[in-house]
C-alpha positions in Angstrom: -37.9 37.5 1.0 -38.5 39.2 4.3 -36.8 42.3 5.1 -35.4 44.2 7.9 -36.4 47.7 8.5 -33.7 49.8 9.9 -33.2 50.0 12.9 -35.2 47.6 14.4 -37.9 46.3 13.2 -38.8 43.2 10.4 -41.4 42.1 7.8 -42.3 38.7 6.9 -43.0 37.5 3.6 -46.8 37.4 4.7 -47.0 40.8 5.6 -46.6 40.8 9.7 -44.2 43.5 10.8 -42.4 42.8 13.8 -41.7 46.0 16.1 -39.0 45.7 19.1 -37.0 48.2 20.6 -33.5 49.4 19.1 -31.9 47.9 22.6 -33.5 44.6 22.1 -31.8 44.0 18.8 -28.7 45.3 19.7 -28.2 43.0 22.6 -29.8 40.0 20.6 -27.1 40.5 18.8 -24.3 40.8 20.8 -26.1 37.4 22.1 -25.7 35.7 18.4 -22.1 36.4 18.5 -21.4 32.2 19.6 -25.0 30.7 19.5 -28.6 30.8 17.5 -30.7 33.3 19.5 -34.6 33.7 19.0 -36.6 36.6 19.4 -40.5 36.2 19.6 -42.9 38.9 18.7 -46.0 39.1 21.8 -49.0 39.0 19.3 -50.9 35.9 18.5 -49.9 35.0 15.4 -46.2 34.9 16.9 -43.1 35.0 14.5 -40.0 34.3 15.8 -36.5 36.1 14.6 -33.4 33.8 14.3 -30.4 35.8 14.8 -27.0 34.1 14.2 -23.3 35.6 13.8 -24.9 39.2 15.2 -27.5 39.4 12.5 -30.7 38.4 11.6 -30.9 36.0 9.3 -34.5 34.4 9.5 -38.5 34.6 10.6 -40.2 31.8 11.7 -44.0 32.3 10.2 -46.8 30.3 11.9 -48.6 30.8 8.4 -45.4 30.1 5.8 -42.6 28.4 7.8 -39.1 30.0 7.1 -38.5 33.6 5.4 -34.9 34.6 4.9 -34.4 37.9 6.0 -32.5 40.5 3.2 -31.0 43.5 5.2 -31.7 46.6 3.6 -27.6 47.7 4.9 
């Protein structure tokens, strides 16, 4: 399972840690409140972060496909 690390930041199951700024995520999820919202990472193996209901719930890997994301809350 991937895992979110507080406050703003996530680790795939194959290792990649995704970094973003605390303000990013915050309004990423404000965005999820009604809609699916993706967040891409800027490095070349790029991983996505679906956030849905004002969480994140998964990470697209370009090397394993879909990780669920288990909040460390």
């Amino acid at each position: 399972m991937a895992e979110e690390i507080f406050p703003s930041s996530y680790k795939c199951d194959c290792g990649h840690e995704c970094h973003f700024f605390e303000n990013t995520i915050r309004d990423m999820e404000q965005m999820s409140k009604n809609k699916t919202v993706r967040l891409r990472d800027s490095v070349d193996d790029e991983h996505v972060i679906i956030f849905l209901n004002e969480k994140a719930r998964e990470i697209l890997c370009p090397t394993l496909g879909k990780c669920i994301i288990i909040s460390q809350e």
